[in-house]
Steps between C-alpha positions, in 0.01 A plus 500: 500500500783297263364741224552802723844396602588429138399880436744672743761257422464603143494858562799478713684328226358682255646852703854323564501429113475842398722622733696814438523672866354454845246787441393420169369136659337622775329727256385215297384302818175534705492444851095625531448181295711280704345626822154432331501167372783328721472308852675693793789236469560605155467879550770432734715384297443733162537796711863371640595473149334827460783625747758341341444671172479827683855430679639475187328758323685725759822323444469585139507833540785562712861451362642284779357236694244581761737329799729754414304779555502432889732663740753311605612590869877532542612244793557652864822591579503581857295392756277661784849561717689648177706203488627376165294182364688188546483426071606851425769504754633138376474656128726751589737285688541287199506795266810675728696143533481479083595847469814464709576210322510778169176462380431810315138440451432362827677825617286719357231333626566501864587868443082519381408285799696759736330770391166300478556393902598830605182636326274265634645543837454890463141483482442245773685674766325818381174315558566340776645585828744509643605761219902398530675217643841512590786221527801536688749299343934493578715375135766305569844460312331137374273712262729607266425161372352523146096499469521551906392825506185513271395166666446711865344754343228332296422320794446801675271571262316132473442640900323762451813776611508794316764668728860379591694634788832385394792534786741717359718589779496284817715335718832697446488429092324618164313371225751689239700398248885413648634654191300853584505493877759738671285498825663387809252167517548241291249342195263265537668286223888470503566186321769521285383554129168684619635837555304689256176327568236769632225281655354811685427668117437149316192433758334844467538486118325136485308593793361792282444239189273325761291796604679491852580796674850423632619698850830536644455357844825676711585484871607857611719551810613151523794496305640132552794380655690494144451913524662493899764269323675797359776674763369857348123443554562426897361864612239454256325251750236574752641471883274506812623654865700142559726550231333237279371461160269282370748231413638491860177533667386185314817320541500523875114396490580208329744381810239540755398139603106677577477633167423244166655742260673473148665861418350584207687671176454837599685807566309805551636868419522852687242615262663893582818326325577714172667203363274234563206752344753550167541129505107442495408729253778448237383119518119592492607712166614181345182277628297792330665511165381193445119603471323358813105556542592644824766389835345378804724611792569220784678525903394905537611464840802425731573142631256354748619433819491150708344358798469787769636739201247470307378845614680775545541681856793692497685722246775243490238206338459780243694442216629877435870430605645500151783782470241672216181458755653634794605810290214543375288508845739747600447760256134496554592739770417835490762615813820415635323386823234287301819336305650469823215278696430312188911380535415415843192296445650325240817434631418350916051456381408694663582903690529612871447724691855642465467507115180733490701745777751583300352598180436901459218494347181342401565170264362518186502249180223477234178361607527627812212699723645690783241535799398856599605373857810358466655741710285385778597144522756361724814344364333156535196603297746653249673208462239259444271696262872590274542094509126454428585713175811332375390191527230603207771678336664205495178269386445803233818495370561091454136496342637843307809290341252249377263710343810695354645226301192378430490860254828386371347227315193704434723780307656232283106343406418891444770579295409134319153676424610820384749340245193314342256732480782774377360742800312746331284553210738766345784218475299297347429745246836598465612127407175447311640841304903409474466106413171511267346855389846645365600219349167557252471866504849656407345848518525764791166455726371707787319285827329688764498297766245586826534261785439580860584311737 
């Protein structure tokens, strides 16, 4: 047994000794004889040294370590709800603090670690639902403050939000730079010093560097008491049958002991008013010069009434009193006896008997179906089925004003779109021909052009 042990150990050495390469041992090293003349204990053992020798004979013949060669997996960045991990979102919290302190190379590498975020958080809200998730979120004169700004938006991101409804216009003032604003509302920010800051174009830009789609969020026909403010803008404001408007109506609310009411900031418009559409859409030009991902419109409706007022029964709890509304209802007459009973209706609520015997001939106003048997029905009948129909003339037309204004601010988003996709395929070509082919070809060309469209 000693003498057999001596053997192997001997031929082991004797291998080792000689040793050139991994392969060139084994090849000089018998494991039929081991197997044959050993005890299972030593077998054992020779063959793990057997697989030693083979590790490293595959070692040898690669030209970097064999640990290497493994894949390493790159650490998670977001988890299952598309939230930011809590290491990568304190990286980048420590990366943005040196950078503001002027750290140029910590700058550039929170700039990688915003792009890296807003990748990552790409691909898990495309595979995962929901698809989009949306913040609403007001800015406040406070975030002019320095580092502010990219603070709320990469933890909009850490969140999971990959949209931003940002309040542009609301509560009588907008989110535009004071130095730029010639609206009648005031901006957002008005400290002293400030007047050029833009914080409506500064968030979509780093919104954008975050992979956030940024929206304007805008209310519509509530204007704000800083628009009813202005002694020129007073017909510009929506009045009901009781000779009030909105601010009023609240105001008296708030006096009635019944009633737990705060009148809000509001002040809602005669949306037939030509100025207080030219007023909307000249400020929802600026808004969209400064490249939203879209404008969420807010308050596309009329005030809502209070207590028992809270629905409306009568023409006068309609709020089509304005100066521009009333007009307006009364050219949607198509006779001088239609414009005549709509006067009435509007002017006592409701007609009599008295009114509908003196007109000379049968009322008419758009929308209107005259019954075949008309002529048949007493004065009583007469009456009641011509206040049945101006009463929805009435409904139409204060849902009408709505829906009208409501394309004012659909013209200036359509008009937005045509100015960025340069309307039709022949402008494009034409600029694509002025600003880049002549400038390169100085010779006379010929294009045939064949569009249909």
């Amino acid at each position: 047994m000693n003498n057999t042990r001596k053997k192997i150990h001997n031929k082991i050495i004797g291998a080792l000794k000689g040793y050139r390469s991994p392969l060139e041992t084994i090849q000089n090293f018998s494991i039929k004889t081991i197997c044959q003349h050993t005890p299972w204990y030593y077998r054992f053992i020779s063959l793990g040294l057997v697989g030693i020798l083979l590790s490293l004979a595959v070692a040898w013949g690669s030209d970097r370590p064999v640990l290497a060669q493994l894949p390493l997996s790159s650490p998670r960045i977001t988890n299952y709800y598309c939230h930011i991990v809590d290491t990568a979102s304190e990286e980048k919290t420590t990366l943005r603090q040196a950078a503001l302190a002027g750290d140029a190379t910590a700058q550039q590498q929170y700039n990688d670690i915003l792009q890296n975020h807003a990748d990552a958080l790409h691909r898990c809200r495309t595979q995962n639902w929901p698809k989009n998730q949306a913040i609403w979120v007001r800015l406040y004169p406070c975030d002019v403050q320095v580092g502010r700004l990219e603070q709320l938006l990469d933890e909009f991101v850490d969140l999971g939000y990959n949209h931003v409804y940002l309040e542009t216009f609301y509560n009588g003032q907008v989110l535009l730079p004071q130095a730029e604003n010639d609206t009648p509302w005031p901006s957002v920010v008005r400290q002293p010093g400030y007047e050029h800051r833009d914080l409506l174009a500064e968030a979509i830009a780093k919104g954008h560097e975050r992979g956030l789609q940024v929206y304007a969020w805008m209310f519509t026909m509530n204007f704000g008491r800083s628009y009813a403010n202005h002694s020129d803008r007073q017909q510009s404001l929506a009045q009901n049958g009781y000779g009030q408007t909105s601010i009023s109506l609240y105001e008296t609310a708030s006096l009635d002991p019944n009633l737990t009411f705060t009148p809000p900031d509001e002040a809602f418009i005669d949306p037939y008013n030509r100025q207080a559409k030219l007023d909307f859409y000249a400020m929802s030009q600026k808004v969209l010069a400064r490249q939203p991902d879209g404008i969420l419109f807010d308050y596309i409706r009329y005030p809502v009434g209070l207590g028992a007022d809270l629905v409306a029964n009568d023409v006068e709890d309609l709020w089509i009193y304005g100066e521009s509304s009333q007009q307006a209802l009364l050219d949607r007459a198509l006779n001088p006896s239609g414009r005549q009973l709509i006067q009435h209706f509007l002017e006592k609520g409701h007609i009599t008997e008295d009114d509908v015997s003196t007109i000379t001939e049968e009322p008419l106003w758009q929308g209107r179906q005259v019954d075949s048997q008309a002529e048949e029905f007493s004065l009583e009948q007469q009456r009641s089925t011509l206040q049945a129909d101006l009463w929805k003339l009435a409904v139409s037309h204060a849902v009408q004003g709505v829906l009208d204004f409501l394309n004012v601010a659909e013209l200036c988003i359509h008009q937005w779109l045509e100015e960025r996709r340069r309307l039709s395929p022949v402008s494009c070509l034409g600029e694509f021909l002025e600003e880049i082919l002549l400038e390169q070809i100085k010779k006379p060309i010929v294009i045939f052009v064949d569009e249909i469209d």
